[in-house]
PDB file of N, CA, C and O in Angstrom:
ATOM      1  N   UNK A   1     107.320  77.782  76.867  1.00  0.00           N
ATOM      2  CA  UNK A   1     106.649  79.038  76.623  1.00  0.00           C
ATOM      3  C   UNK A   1     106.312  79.701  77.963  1.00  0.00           C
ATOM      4  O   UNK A   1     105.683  79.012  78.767  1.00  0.00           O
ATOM      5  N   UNK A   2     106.694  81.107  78.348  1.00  0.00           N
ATOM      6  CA  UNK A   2     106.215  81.840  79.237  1.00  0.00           C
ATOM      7  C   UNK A   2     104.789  82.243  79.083  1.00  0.00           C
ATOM      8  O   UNK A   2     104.284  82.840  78.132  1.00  0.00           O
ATOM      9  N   UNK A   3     104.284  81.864  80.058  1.00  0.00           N
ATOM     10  CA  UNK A   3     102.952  81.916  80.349  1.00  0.00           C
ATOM     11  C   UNK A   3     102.916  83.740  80.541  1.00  0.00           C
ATOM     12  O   UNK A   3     103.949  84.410  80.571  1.00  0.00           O
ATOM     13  N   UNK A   4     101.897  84.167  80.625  1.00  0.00           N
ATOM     14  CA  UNK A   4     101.038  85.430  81.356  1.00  0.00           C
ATOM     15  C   UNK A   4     101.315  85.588  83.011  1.00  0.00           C
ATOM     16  O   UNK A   4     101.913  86.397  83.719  1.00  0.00           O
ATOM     17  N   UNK A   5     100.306  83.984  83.287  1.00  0.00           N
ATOM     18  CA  UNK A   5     100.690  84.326  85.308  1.00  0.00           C
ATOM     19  C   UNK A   5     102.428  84.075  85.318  1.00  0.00           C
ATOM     20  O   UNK A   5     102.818  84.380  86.446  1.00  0.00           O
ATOM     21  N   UNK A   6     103.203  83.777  84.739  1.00  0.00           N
ATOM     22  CA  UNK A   6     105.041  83.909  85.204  1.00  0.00           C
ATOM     23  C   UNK A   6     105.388  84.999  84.968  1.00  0.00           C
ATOM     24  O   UNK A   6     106.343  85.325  85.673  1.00  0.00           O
ATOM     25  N   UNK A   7     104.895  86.130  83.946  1.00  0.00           N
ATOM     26  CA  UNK A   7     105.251  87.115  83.340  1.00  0.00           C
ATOM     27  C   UNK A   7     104.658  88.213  84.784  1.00  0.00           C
ATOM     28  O   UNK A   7     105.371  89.155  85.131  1.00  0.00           O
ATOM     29  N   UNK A   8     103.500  87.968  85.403  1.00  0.00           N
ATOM     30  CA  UNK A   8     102.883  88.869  86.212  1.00  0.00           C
ATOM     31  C   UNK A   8     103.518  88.670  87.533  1.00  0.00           C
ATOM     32  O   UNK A   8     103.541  89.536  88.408  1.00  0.00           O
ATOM     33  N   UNK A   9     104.121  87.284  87.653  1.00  0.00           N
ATOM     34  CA  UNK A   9     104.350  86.683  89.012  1.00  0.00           C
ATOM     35  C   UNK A   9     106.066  87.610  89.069  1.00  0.00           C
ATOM     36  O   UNK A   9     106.533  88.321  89.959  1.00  0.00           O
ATOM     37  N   UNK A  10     106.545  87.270  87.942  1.00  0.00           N
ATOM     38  CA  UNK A  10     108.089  88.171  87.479  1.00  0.00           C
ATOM     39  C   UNK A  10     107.883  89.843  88.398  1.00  0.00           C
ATOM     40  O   UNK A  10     108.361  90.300  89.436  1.00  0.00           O
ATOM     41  N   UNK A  11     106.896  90.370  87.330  1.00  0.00           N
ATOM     42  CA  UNK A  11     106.813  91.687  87.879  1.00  0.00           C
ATOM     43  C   UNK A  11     106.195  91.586  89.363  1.00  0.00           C
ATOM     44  O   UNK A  11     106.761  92.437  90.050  1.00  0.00           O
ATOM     45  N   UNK A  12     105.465  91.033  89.944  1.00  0.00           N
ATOM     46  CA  UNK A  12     105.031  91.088  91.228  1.00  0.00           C
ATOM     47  C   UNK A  12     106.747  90.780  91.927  1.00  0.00           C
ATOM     48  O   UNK A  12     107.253  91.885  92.124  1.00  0.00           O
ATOM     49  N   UNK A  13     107.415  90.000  92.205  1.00  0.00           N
ATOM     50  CA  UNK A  13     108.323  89.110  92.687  1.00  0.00           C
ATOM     51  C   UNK A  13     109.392  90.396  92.800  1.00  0.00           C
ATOM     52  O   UNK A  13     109.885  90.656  93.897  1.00  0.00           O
ATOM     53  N   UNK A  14     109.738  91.216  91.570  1.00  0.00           N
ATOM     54  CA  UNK A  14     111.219  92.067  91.627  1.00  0.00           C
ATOM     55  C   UNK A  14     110.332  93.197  92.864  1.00  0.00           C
ATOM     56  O   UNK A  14     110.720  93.466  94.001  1.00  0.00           O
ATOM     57  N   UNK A  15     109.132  93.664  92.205  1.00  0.00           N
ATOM     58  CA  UNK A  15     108.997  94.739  92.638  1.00  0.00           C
ATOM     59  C   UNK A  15     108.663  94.457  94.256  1.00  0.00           C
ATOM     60  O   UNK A  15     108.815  95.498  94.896  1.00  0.00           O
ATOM     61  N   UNK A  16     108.365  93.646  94.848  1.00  0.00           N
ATOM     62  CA  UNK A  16     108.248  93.552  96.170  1.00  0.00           C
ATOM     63  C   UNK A  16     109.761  93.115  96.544  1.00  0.00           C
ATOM     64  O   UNK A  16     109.950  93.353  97.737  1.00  0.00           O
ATOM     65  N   UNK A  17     110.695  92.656  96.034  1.00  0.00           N
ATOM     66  CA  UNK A  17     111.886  92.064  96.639  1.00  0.00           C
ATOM     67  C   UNK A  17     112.474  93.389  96.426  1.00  0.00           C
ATOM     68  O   UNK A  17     112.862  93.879  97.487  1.00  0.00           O
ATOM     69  N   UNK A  18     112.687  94.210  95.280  1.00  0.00           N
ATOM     70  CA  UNK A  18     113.156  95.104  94.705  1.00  0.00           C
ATOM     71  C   UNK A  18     113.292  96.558  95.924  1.00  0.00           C
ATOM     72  O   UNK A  18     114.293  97.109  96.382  1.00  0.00           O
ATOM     73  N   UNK A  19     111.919  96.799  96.131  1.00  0.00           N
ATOM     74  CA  UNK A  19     111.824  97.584  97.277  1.00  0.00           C
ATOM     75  C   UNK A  19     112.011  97.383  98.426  1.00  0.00           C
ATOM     76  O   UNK A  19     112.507  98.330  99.035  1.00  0.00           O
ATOM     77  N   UNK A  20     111.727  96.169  99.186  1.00  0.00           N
ATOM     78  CA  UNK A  20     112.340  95.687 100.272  1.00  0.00           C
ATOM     79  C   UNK A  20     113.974  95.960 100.626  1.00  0.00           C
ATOM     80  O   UNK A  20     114.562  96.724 101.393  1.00  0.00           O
ATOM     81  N   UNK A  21     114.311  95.119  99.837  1.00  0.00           N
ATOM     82  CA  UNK A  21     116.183  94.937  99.695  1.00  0.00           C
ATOM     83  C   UNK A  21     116.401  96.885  99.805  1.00  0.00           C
ATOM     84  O   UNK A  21     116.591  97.550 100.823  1.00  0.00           O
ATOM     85  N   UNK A  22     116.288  97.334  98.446  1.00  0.00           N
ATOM     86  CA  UNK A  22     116.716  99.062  98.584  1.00  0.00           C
ATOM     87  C   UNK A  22     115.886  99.675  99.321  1.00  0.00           C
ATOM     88  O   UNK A  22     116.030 100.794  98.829  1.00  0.00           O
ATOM     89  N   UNK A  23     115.102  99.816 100.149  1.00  0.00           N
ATOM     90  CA  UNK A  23     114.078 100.211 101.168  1.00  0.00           C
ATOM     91  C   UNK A  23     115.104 100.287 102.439  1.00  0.00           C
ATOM     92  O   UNK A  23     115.559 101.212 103.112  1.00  0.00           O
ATOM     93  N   UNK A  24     115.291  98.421 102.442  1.00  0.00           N
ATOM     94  CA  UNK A  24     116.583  98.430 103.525  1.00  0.00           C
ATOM     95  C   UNK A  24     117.584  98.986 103.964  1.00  0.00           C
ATOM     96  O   UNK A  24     117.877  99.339 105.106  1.00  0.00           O
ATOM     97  N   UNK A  25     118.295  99.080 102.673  1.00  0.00           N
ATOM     98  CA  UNK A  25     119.634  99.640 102.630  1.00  0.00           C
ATOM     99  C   UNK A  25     119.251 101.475 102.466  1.00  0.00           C
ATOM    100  O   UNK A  25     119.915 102.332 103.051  1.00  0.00           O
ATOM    101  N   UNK A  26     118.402 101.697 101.816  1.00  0.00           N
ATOM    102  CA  UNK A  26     118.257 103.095 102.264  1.00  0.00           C
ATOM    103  C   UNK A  26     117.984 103.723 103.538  1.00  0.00           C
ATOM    104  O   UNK A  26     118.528 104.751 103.940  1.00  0.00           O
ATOM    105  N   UNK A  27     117.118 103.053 104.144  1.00  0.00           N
ATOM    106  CA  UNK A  27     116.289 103.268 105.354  1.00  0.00           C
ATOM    107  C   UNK A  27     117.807 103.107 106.638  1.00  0.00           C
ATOM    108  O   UNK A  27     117.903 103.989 107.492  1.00  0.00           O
ATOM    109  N   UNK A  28     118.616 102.212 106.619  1.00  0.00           N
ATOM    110  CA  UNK A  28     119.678 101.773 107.413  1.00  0.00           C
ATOM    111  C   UNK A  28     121.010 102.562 106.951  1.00  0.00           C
ATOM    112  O   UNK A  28     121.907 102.890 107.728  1.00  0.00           O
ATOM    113  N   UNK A  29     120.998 102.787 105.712  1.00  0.00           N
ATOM    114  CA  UNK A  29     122.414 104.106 105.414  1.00  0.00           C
ATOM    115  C   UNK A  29     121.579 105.195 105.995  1.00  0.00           C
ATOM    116  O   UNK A  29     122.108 105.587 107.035  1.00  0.00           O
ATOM    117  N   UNK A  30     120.617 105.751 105.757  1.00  0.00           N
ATOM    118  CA  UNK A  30     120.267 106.908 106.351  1.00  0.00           C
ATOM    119  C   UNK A  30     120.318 107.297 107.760  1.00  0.00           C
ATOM    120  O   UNK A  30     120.529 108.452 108.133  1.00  0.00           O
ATOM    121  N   UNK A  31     120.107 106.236 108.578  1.00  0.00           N
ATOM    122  CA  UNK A  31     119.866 106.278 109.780  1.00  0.00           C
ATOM    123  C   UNK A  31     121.247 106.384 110.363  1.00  0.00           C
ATOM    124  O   UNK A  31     121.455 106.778 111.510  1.00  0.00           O
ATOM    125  N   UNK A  32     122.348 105.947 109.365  1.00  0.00           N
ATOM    126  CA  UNK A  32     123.969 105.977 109.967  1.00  0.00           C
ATOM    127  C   UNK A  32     124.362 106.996 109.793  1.00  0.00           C
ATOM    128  O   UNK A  32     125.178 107.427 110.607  1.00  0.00           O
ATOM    129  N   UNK A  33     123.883 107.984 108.447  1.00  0.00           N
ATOM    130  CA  UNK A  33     124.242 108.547 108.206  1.00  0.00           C
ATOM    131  C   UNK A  33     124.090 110.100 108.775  1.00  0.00           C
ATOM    132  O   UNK A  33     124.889 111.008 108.546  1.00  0.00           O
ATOM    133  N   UNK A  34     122.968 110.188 109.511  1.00  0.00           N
ATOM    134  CA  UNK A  34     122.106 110.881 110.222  1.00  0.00           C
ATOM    135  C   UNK A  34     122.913 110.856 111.556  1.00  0.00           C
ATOM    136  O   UNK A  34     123.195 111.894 112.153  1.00  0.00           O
ATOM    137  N   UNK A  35     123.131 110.096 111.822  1.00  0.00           N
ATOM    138  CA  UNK A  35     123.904 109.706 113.301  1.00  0.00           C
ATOM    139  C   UNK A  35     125.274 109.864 113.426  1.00  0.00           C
ATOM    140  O   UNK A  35     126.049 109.679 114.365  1.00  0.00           O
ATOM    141  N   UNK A  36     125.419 110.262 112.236  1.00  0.00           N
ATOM    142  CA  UNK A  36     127.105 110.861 111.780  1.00  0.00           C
ATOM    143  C   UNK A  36     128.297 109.715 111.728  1.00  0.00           C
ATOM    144  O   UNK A  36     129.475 109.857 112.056  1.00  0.00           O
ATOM    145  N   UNK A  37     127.592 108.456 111.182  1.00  0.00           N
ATOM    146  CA  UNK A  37     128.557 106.998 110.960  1.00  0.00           C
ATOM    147  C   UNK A  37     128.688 107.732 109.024  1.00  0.00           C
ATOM    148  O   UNK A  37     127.744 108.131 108.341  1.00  0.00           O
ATOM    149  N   UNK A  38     129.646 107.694 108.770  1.00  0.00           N
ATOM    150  CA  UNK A  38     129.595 108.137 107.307  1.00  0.00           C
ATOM    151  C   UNK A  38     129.869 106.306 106.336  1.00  0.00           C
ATOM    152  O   UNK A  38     129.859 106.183 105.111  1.00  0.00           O
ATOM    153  N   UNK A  39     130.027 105.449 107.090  1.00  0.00           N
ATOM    154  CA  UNK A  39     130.186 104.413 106.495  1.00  0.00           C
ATOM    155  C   UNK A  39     128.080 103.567 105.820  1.00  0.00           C
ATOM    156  O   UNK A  39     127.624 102.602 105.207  1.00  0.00           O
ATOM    157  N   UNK A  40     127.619 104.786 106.510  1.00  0.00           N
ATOM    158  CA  UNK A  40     126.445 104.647 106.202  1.00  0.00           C
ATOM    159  C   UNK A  40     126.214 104.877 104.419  1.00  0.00           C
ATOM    160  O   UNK A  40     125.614 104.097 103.680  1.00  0.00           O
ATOM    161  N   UNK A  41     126.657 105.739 104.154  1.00  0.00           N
ATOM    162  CA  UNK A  41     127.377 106.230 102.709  1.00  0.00           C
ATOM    163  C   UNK A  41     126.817 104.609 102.106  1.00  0.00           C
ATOM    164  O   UNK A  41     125.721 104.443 101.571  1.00  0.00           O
ATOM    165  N   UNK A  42     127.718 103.647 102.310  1.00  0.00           N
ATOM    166  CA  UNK A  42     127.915 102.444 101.508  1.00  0.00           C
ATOM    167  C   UNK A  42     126.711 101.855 101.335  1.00  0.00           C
ATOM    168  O   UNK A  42     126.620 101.044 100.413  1.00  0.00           O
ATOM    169  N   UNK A  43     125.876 102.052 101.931  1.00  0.00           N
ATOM    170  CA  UNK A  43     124.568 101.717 101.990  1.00  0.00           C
ATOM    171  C   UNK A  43     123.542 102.201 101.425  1.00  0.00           C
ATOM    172  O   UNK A  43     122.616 101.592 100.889  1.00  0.00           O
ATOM    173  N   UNK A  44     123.752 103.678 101.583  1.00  0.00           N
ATOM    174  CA  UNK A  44     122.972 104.644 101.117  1.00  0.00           C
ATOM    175  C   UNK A  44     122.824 104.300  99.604  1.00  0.00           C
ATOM    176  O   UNK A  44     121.969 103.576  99.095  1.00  0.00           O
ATOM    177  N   UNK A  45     123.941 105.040  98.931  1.00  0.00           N
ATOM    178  CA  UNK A  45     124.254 104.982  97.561  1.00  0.00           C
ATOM    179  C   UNK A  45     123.929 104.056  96.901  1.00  0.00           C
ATOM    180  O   UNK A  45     123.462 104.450  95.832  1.00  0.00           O
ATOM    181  N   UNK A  46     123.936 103.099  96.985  1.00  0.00           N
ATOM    182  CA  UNK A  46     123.708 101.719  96.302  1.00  0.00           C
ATOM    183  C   UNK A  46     122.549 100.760  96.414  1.00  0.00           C
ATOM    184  O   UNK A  46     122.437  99.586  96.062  1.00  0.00           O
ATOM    185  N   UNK A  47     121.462 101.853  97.189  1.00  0.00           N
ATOM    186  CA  UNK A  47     120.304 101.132  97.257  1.00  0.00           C
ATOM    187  C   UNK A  47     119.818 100.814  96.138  1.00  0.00           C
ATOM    188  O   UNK A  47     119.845  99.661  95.709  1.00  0.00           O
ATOM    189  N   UNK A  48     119.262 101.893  95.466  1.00  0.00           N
ATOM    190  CA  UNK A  48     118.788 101.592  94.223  1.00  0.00           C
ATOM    191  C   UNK A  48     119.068 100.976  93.145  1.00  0.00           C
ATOM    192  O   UNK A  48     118.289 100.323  92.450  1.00  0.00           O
ATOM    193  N   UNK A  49     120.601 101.238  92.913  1.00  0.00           N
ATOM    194  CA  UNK A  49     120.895 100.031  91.722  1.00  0.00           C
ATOM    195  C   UNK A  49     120.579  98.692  92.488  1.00  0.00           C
ATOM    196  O   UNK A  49     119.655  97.929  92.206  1.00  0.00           O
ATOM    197  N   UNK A  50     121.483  98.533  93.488  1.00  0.00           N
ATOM    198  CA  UNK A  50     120.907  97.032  93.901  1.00  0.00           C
ATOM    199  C   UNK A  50     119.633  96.560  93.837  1.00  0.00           C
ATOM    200  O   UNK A  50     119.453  95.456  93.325  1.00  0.00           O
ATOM    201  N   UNK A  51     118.508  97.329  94.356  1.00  0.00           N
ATOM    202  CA  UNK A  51     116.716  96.539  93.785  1.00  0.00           C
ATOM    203  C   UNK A  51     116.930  96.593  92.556  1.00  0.00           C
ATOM    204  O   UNK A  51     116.062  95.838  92.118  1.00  0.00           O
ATOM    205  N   UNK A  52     117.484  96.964  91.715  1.00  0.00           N
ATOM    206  CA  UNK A  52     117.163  97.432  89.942  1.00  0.00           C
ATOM    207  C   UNK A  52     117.715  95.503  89.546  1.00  0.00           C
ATOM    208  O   UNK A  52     117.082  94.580  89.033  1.00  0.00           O
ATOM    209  N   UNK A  53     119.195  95.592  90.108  1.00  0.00           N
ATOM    210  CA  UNK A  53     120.053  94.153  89.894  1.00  0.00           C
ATOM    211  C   UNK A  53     118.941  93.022  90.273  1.00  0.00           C
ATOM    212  O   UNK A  53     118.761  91.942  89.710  1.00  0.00           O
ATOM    213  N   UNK A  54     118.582  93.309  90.850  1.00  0.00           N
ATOM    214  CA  UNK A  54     117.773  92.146  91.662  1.00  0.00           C
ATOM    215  C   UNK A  54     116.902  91.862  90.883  1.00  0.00           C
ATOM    216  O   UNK A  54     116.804  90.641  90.755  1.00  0.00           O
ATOM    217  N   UNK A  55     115.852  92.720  89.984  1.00  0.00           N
ATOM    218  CA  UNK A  55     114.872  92.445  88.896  1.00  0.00           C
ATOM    219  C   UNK A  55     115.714  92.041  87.679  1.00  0.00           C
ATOM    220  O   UNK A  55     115.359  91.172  86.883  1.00  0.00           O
ATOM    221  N   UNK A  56     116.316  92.407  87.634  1.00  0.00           N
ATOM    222  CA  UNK A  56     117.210  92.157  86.469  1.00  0.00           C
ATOM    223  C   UNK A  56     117.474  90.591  86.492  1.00  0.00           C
ATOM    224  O   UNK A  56     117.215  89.871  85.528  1.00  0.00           O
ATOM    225  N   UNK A  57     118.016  90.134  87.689  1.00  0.00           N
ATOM    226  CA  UNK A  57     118.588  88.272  88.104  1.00  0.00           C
ATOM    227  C   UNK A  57     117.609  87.924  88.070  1.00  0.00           C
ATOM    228  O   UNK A  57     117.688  86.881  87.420  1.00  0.00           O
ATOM    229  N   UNK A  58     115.754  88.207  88.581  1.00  0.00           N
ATOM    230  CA  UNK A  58     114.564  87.902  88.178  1.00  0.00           C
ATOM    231  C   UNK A  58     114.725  87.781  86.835  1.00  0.00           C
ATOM    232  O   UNK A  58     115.453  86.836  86.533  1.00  0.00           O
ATOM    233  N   UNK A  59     114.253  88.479  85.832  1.00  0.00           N
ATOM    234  CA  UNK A  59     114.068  88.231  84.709  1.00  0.00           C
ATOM    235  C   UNK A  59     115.118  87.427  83.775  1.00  0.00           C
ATOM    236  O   UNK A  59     114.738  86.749  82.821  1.00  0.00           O
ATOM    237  N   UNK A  60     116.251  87.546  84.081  1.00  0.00           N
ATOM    238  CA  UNK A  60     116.920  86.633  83.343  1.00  0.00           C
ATOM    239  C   UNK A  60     117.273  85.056  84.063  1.00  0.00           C
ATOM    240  O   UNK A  60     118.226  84.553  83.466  1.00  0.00           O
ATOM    241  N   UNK A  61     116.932  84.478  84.788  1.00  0.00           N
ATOM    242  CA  UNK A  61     115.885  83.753  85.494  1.00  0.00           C
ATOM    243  C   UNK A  61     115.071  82.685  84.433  1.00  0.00           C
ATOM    244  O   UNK A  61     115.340  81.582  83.956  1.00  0.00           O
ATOM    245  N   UNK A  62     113.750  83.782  84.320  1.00  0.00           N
ATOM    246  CA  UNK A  62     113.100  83.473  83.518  1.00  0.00           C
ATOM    247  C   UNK A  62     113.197  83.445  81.866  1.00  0.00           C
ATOM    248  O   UNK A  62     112.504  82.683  81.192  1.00  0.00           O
ATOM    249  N   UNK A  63     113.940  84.174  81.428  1.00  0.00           N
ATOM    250  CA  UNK A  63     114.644  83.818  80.082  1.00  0.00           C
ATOM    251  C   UNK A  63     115.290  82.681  80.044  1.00  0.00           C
ATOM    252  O   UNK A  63     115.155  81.994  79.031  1.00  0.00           O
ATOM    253  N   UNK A  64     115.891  82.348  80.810  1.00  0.00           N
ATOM    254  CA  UNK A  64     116.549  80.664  80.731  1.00  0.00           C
ATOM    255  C   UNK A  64     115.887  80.037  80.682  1.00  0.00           C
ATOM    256  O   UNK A  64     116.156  79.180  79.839  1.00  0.00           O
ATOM    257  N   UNK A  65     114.276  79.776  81.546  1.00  0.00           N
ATOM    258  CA  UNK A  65     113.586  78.938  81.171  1.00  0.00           C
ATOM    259  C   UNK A  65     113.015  78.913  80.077  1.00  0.00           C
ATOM    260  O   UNK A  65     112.397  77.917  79.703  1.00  0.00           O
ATOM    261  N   UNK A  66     113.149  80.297  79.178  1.00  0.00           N
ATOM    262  CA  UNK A  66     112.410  80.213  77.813  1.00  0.00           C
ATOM    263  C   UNK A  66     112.865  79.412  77.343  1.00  0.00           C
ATOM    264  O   UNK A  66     112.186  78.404  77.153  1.00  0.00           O
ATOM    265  N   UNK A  67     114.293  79.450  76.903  1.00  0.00           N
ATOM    266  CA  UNK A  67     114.639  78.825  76.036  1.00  0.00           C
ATOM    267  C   UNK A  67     115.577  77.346  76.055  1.00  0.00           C
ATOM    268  O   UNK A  67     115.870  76.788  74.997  1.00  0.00           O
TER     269      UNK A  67
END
Protein backbone atom coordinates (compact mmCIF):
# COMPACT_ATOMS: atom_id res chain seq x y z
CA UNK A 1 0.00 0.00 0.00
CA UNK A 2 1.21 3.55 -0.91
CA UNK A 3 1.49 5.46 1.95
CA UNK A 4 0.67 9.50 2.00
CA UNK A 5 4.57 10.48 2.87
CA UNK A 6 5.56 8.27 -0.78
CA UNK A 7 2.71 9.94 -2.49
CA UNK A 8 4.14 13.57 -1.19
CA UNK A 9 7.80 12.43 -1.43
CA UNK A 10 6.65 11.38 -5.45
CA UNK A 11 5.41 14.89 -5.97
CA UNK A 12 8.28 16.61 -4.08
CA UNK A 13 11.04 14.29 -6.04
CA UNK A 14 9.58 14.97 -10.00
CA UNK A 15 9.01 18.47 -9.28
CA UNK A 16 12.48 19.37 -8.02
CA UNK A 17 14.24 16.86 -10.53
CA UNK A 18 11.62 17.91 -13.10
CA UNK A 19 12.72 21.57 -13.06
CA UNK A 20 16.24 21.13 -12.59
CA UNK A 21 16.82 18.67 -15.64
CA UNK A 22 14.37 21.26 -18.06
CA UNK A 23 15.71 24.40 -16.24
CA UNK A 24 19.04 22.95 -17.59
CA UNK A 25 18.42 22.25 -20.86
CA UNK A 26 16.50 25.42 -21.28
CA UNK A 27 18.80 27.72 -19.59
CA UNK A 28 21.94 26.00 -21.85
CA UNK A 29 19.83 25.85 -25.39
CA UNK A 30 19.17 29.39 -24.80
CA UNK A 31 22.41 30.54 -24.11
CA UNK A 32 23.56 28.66 -27.59
CA UNK A 33 21.06 29.83 -29.06
CA UNK A 34 21.55 33.46 -28.25
CA UNK A 35 25.15 33.10 -29.25
CA UNK A 36 24.02 32.02 -32.63
CA UNK A 37 25.04 27.98 -32.11
CA UNK A 38 21.54 26.87 -33.60
CA UNK A 39 22.34 23.30 -32.38
CA UNK A 40 21.19 24.93 -29.19
CA UNK A 41 17.64 24.29 -30.79
CA UNK A 42 18.10 20.52 -29.50
CA UNK A 43 18.10 21.56 -26.20
CA UNK A 44 15.87 24.18 -26.18
CA UNK A 45 12.81 22.38 -27.51
CA UNK A 46 12.79 19.46 -25.50
CA UNK A 47 13.15 20.83 -22.21
CA UNK A 48 9.93 20.52 -21.12
CA UNK A 49 8.71 17.31 -22.28
CA UNK A 50 11.80 15.85 -20.86
CA UNK A 51 11.00 17.17 -16.92
CA UNK A 52 7.29 16.03 -17.78
CA UNK A 53 9.10 12.18 -18.79
CA UNK A 54 10.97 12.30 -15.82
CA UNK A 55 7.75 12.56 -13.43
CA UNK A 56 6.16 10.30 -15.38
CA UNK A 57 9.39 7.33 -14.76
CA UNK A 58 8.75 8.75 -11.03
CA UNK A 59 5.39 7.72 -10.78
CA UNK A 60 5.37 4.66 -12.56
CA UNK A 61 8.17 3.73 -10.27
CA UNK A 62 5.91 3.82 -7.71
CA UNK A 63 3.01 1.96 -9.27
CA UNK A 64 5.19 -1.08 -9.46
CA UNK A 65 5.61 -1.02 -6.03
CA UNK A 66 1.85 -0.96 -5.63
CA UNK A 67 1.24 -3.78 -6.96
Amino acid sequence: MVTREEILVLGLTAGVVGSLVGGMMLGIGMGLVVNGQHLGWLLLLPGAPVSGALGYMLARKLTRRMG
